[in-house]
C-alpha positions, -999 to 999 in steps of 0.1 A, spaced: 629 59 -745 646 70 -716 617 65 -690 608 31 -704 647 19 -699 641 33 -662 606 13 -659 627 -21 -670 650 -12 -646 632 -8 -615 606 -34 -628 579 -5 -629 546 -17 -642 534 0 -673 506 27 -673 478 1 -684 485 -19 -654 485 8 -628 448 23 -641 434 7 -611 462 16 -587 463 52 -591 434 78 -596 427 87 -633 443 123 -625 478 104 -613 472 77 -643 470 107 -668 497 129 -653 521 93 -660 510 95 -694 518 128 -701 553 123 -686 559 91 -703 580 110 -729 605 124 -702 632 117 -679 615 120 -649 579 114 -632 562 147 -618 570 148 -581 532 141 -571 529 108 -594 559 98 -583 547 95 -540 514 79 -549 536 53 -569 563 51 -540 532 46 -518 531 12 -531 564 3 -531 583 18 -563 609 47 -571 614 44 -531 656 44 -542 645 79 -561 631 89 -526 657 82 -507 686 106 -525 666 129 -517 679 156 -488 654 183 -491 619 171 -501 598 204 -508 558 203 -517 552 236 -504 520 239 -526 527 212 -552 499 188 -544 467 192 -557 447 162 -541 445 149 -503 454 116 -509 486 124 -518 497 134 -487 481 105 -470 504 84 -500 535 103 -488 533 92 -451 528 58 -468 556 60 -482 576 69 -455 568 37 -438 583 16 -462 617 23 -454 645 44 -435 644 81 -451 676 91 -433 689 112 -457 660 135 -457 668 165 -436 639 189 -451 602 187 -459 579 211 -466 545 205 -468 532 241 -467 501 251 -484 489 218 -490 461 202 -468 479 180 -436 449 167 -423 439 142 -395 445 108 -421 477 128 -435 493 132 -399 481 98 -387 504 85 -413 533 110 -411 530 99 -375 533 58 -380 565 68 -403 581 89 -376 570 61 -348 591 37 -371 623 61 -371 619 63 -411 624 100 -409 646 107 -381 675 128 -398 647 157 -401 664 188 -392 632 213 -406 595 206 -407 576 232 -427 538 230 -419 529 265 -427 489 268 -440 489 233 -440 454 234 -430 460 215 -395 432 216 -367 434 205 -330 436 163 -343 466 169 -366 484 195 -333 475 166 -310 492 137 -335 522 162 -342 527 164 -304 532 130 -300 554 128 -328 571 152 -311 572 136 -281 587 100 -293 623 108 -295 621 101 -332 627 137 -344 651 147 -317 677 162 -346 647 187 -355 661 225 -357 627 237 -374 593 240 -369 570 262 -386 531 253 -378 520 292 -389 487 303 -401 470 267 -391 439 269 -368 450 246 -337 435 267 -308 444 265 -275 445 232 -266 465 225 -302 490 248 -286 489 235 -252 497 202 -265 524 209 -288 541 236 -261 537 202 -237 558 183 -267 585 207 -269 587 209 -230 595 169 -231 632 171 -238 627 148 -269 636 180 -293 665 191 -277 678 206 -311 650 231 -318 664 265 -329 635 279 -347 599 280 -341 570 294 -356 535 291 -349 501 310 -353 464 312 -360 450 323 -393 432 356 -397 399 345 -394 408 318 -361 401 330 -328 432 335 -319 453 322 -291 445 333 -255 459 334 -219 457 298 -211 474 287 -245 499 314 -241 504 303 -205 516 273 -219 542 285 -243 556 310 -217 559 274 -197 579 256 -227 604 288 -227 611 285 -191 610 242 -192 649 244 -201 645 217 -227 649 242 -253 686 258 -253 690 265 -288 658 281 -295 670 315 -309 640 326 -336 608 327 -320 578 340 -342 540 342 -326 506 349 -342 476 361 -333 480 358 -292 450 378 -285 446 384 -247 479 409 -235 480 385 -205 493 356 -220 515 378 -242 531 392 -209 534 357 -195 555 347 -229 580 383 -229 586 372 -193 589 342 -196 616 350 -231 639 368 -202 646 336 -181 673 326 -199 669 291 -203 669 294 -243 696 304 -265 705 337 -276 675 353 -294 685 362 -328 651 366 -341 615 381 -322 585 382 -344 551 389 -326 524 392 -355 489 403 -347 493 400 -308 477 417 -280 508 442 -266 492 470 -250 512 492 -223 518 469 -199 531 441 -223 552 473 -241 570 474 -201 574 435 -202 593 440 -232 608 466 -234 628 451 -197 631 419 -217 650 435 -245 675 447 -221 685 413 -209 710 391 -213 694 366 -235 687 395 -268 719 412 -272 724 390 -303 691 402 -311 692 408 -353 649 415 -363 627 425 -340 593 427 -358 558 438 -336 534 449 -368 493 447 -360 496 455 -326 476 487 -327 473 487 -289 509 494 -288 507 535 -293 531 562 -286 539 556 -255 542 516 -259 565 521 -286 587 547 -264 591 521 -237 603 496 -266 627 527 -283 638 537 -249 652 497 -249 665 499 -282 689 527 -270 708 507 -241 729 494 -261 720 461 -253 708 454 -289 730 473 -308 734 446 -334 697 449 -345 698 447 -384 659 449 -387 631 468 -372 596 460 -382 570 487 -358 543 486 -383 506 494 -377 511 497 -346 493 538 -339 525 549 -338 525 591 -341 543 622 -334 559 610 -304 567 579 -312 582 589 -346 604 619 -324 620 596 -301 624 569 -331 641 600 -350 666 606 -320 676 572 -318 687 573 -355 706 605 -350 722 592 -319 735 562 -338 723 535 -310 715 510 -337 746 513 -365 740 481 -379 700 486 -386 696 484 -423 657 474 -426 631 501 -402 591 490 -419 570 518 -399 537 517 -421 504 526 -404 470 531 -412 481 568 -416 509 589 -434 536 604 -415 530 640 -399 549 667 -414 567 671 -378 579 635 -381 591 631 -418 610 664 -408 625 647 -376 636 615 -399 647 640 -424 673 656 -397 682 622 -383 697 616 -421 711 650 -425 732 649 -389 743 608 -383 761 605 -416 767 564 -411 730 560 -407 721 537 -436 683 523 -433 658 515 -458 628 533 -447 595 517 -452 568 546 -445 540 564 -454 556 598 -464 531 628 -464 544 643 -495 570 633 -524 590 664 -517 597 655 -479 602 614 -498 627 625 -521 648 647 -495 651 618 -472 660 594 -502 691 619 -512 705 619 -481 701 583 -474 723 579 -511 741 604 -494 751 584 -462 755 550 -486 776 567 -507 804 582 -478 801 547 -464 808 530 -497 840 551 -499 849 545 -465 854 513 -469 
């Protein structure tokens, strides 16, 4: 058989001898593969743990686990792994939604000490089940000079609390990640959240200039508008890239973080801007969203392709001066608006959006409301077609 010829090849013991090697699970997962070309992904890291199919490892470019391993250990046996050799054609891996705890990281660490892994261009770590240990050994993973190719790094929905934060804004500030171009990071639902002094240290890491390619920034659960004002400041000082990409989920942006940004927005540093998402900020209101709107319509972010203002109490006026800045054209290449609340649109402003359509015949965008009746739905949807259809034969 095919996977025998391989064992012979690569001297592979057979499944009798490695019962007291692996777990009975891993032992009966080989068995059930014996039969097929390949070993499941999960045997086969417990077995390269120990020193086989490390050659199989090693083609490898994009190594992806995002919720493939079932047990613990077999994290801990991938950071093993790791160790035993130079990865450096691995350029992705994603561990999301699988557990990265404290033992886990304290290996993935050793491997990244040794410079087995140092090609990595994305890290995914989202939901990875990390706590304040597993922020403080990423940091200094971070901080070795080891993963200074990195362009990704996505540590959302984790529970790392402040200091977790503090210590992996620290890590990015060191200049040993010179590369980064996308970062995301955030507390889960039912964490408490990041506050001002955490914040205060990311709003420190934008403005450390160690970071000028970061471009896509996406933030969770900041929930003190203090620190969120320190960060929108701190996004307009220029010493990162071009921003294509702003994503605050579930943070604290009241008025006075709605003025921040809304002057941010109308730097320098967003006119590249392509999604701007602020959803679950329901401190926002009518008159935090105008002050954003109001931004929107400079000009300076004309090439704006999404729009995400969800559940954020935005009403009547809100919805009017959204409504004008359609008609007006200010954004021609939106293509994406999501503007779902807790509550359907008022008749006033489906009307509005339904006159926006009618006049500004380029205007194009997928609407993602609440609609207060399928008449006032289906009259928007026509004219929409409408607009799709002229452009289509424009072209």
């Amino acid at each position: 058989m095919a996977f025998e010829r391989e064992n012979a090849e690569l001297n592979i013991p057979s499944v009798q001898e490695i019962r007291e090697m692996l777990s009975v699970s891993a032992v009966s997962r080989l068995s059930a593969y014996s039969q097929a070309e390949e070993l499941d992904m999960t045997t086969m890291i417990e077995l390269a743990a120990r020193g086989y199919f490390i050659e199989k490892l090693q083609l490898m470019i994009e190594l992806d686990l995002n919720d493939q391993i079932s047990e613990d250990s077999e994290v801990i046996g991938l950071g093993r792994a790791f160790q035993q050799r130079a990865f450096l054609g691995l350029e992705i891996l994603a561990l999301s939604d699988n557990k990265v705890d404290e033992i886990a990281m304290t290996q993935l660490l050793k491997a990244v000490q040794m410079g087995n892994l140092s090609n990595l261009r994305e890290l995914h770590l989202y939901n990875s089940e990390l706590y304040l240990a597993g922020a403080d050994l990423l940091a200094e993973a971070l901080k070795s000079g080891h993963l200074s190719k990195l362009e990704l790094l996505d540590m959302s929905h984790n529970n790392i609390g402040d200091r977790g934060l503090i210590a992996i804004a620290d890590a990015l500030s060191s200049g040993q990640v010179p590369e980064l171009n996308a970062f995301s990071i955030g507390e889960k639902p039912q964490g408490k959240g990041f506050h001002s002094k955490g914040a205060e240290a990311v709003a420190s890491m934008l403005k450390s200039g160690q970071l000028p390619r970061l471009e896509v920034l996406r933030l969770c659960r900041v929930v003190e508008e203090q620190g969120m004002i320190a960060i929108i400041q701190a996004l307009e000082s220029g010493l990162t890239g071009d921003f294509k990409a702003l994503d605050l989920f579930m943070c604290e942006i009241g008025l006075e973080a709605s003025k921040s940004l809304a002057k941010t927005l109308r730097s320098s540093s967003f006119m590249s801007l392509s999604l701007l998402c602020v959803c679950d900020s329901p401190s926002m209101g009518d008159e935090g969203v105008s002050l954003v709107l109001d931004a929107l319509s400079s000009g300076n972010t004309s090439n704006l392709k999404t729009l995400q203002l969800s559940n954020v109490q935005m009403r009547d006026e809100g919805w009017a001066k959204m409504a004008g800045l359609l008609e007006a054209g200010h954004l021609p290449h939106l293509v994406c608006l999501n503007g779902k609340d807790d509550a359907p649109l008022s008749e006033t402003s489906a009307q509005a959006l339904a006159k926006a359509y009618q006049t500004n015949n380029s205007l194009n965008v997928q609407l993602s409301v609440v609609w207060p009746n399928r008449s006032i739905q289906t009259q928007v949807r026509k004219l929409q077609r409408r607009n799709s259809y002229r452009l289509n034969i424009a072209e």
